[in-house]
N, C-alpha and C positions, 0 to 999 in steps of 0.2 A: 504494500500500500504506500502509496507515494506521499510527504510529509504532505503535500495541500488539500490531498483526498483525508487525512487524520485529521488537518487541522479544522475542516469542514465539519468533519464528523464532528470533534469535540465543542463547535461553536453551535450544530446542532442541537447537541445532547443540551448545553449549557442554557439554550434559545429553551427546549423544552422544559426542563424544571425548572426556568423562569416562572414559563406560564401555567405550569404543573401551580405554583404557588401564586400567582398574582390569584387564579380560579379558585385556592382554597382559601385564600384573603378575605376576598368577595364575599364568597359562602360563608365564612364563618365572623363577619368581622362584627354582628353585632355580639355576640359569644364574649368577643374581646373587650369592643365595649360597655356592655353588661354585664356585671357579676353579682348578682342576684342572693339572697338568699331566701330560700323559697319557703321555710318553715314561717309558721304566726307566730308573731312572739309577744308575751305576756308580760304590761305593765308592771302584775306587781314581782312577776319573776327577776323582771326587769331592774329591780328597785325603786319605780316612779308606780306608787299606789294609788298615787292624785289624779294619774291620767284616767280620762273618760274617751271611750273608742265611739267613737261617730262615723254613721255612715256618708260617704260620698260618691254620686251619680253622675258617671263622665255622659258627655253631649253623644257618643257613640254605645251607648247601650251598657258601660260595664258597673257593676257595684263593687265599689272599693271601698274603705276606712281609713280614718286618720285617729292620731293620738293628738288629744287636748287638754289646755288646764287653763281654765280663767286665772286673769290678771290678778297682784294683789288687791290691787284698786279698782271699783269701774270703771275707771278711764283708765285704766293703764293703757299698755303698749300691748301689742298682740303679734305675736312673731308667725307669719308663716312661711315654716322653713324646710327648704326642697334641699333632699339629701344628697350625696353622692352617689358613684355608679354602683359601690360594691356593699354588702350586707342587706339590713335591713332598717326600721325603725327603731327595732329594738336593742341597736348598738348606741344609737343617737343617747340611751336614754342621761346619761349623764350631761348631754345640752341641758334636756329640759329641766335637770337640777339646778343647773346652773343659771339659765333665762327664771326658774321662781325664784332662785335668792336675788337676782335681781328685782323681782317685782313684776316681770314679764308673762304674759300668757305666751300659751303657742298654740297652732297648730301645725301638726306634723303630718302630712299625706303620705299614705303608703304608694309605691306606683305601682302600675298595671305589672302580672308577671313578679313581685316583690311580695313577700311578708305572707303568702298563702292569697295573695290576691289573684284573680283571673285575667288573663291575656297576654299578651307578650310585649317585653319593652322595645320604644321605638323612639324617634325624636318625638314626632306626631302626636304618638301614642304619651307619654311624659308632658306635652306640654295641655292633651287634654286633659289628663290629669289635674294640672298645675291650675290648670283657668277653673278646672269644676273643684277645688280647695277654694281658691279663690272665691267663688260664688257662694259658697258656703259658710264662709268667714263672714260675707258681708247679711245671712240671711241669721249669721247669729248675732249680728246688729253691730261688727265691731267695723267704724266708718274708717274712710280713708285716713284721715287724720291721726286713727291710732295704730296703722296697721302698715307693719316694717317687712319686707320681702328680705331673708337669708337664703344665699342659695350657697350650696358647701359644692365645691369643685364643678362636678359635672352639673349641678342642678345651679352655678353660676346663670348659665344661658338661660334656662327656663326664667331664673327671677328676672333678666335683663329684658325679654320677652315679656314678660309682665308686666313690666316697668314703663313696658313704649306702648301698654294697651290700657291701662289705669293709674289711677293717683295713689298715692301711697304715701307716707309719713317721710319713710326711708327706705335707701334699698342697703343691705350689708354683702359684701362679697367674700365669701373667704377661699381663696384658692384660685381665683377664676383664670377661667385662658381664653385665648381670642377666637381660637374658633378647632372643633373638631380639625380641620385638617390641617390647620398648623401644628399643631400637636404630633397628627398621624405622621407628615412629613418630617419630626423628628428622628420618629421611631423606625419609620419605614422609608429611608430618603431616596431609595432604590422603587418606588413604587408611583406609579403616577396617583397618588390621592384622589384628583378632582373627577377624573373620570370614575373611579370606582368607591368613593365613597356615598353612602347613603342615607346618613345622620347626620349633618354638617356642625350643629349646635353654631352658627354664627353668632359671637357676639361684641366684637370690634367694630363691625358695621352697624353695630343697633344703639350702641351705649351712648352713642351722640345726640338721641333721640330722646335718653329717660331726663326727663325734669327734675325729679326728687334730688334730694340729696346722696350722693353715693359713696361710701367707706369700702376701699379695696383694703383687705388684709391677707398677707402673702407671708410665708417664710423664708427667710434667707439662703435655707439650704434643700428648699424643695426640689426633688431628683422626677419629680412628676412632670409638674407644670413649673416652669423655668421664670423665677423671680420677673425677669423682665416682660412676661405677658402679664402680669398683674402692673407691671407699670407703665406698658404700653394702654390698659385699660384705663388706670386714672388717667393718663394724660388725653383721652378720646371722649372722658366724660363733659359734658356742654356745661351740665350744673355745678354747684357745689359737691366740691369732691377732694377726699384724703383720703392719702396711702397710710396707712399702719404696717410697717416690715417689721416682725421679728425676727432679732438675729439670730439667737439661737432655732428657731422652730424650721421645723420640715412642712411634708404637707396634712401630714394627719393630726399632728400633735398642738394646730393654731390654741386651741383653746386650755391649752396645759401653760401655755406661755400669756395667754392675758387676754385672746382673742374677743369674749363676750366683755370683759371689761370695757375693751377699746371699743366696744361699740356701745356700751352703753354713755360713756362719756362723750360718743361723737353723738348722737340722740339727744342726750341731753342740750350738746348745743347747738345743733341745726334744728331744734324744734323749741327751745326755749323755756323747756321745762325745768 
């Protein structure tokens, strides 16, 4: 076999588990995306005995639940706060400890596909999610004015997408990045993204849009979502807006380092309570 008939062959082989793998990208990338976990989990197993599980009725037909716990006050603040890609609510539960010693209510939506809920996660599917929380927040009468959007990493986009659809108190960010495929193009810089992804989560394009007040909180040593797309986003926001970096924190550990703190202090003064 002559070296250009081999070297063919080997650019062959090479050309086919390329596409061996862009194909299994595709198929499995919301897998990648999503990590789910798929048991219900239990309040007071949880350690939060306070919360009350309320049902939520997405615009597409699915019954899902969320965890909630009134405000100290009636007027307090009312956090609804869209989690990450991976576990479930019942990891969150030491937030919601943490939002009552501050005096905050919350509610926590489970998503589709997540916690023993029905359907499969999707951007779509997530942000009806998000908007039927949202409805529900307001039909337990808690107004814009006292009602603060948290979105933790992936559930950034959903609350930035909220933000450009209704009024809100505040939005808080912790983790956020600018968009599904910047991210993907990190990980996979050998892959065209744009052609084959199908979750985009944009949220660089949108953040110019939200009016509220907006607190990005980012760790220093986040190996996820790279410091600089949390500063790319303050710097995209139109309205009032602070960064909070921890220097010591990663991406998981914001609230070990002071995260609900820094947002209650940023709350207290872009709303003048």
């Amino acid at each position: 076999m002559s070296l250009v008939r081999m070297a063919l062959n080997l650019l062959l082989g090479a050309l086919a588990l390329y596409v061996v793998l862009l194909v299994g990208l595709y198929a499995l990338q919301r897998r990648i995306i999503f990590l789910p976990d798929r048991t219900r989990p239990d309040p007071v197993a949880a350690g939060v005995p306070e919360v009350r599980v309320v049902p939520i009725a997405t615009a597409d037909g699915l019954t899902l639940y969320a965890w909630t716990v009134p405000p100290a006050v009636p007027d307090g603040f009312v956090v609804l706060y869209l989690h990450g890609n991976g576990g479930n609510v019942g990891n969150r539960a030491g937030r919601i400890q943490r939002f009552m010693a501050a005096g905050w209510g919350v509610l926590m939506p489970e998503y589709r596909g997540y916690g023993g809920n029905p359907g499969s996660p999707s951007e779509a599917g997530l942000l009806e999610d998000a908007r039927a929380a949202f409805a529900t927040l307001r039909r337990m009468g808690v107004p814009p004015a006292r009602t603060l959007l948290w979105g933790e990493s992936l559930g950034t986009a959903l609350a930035v997408r909220l933000a450009t659809e209704a009024d809100v108190a505040a939005v808080l960010l912790e983790s956020p990045y600018t968009s599904m495929a910047d991210l993907a193009r990190l990980r996979y810089p050998f892959v065209p993204v744009d052609r084959l992804l199908k979750d985009r989560f944009e949220s660089l394009s949108r953040i110019g849009a939200v009016r509220a007040p907006v607190l990005v909180m980012h760790g220093a040593h986040d190996t996820i979502v790279p410091p600089a797309m949390g500063r790319a986003m303050h710097a995209a926001a139109k309205g009032p807006a602070e960064l909070w970096l921890a220097p010591d924190a990663g991406h998981n550990d914001l609230a070990t380092f002071g995260a609900v703190e820094a947002a209650v202090g940023f709350v207290d003064r872009v709303t003048g309570r």
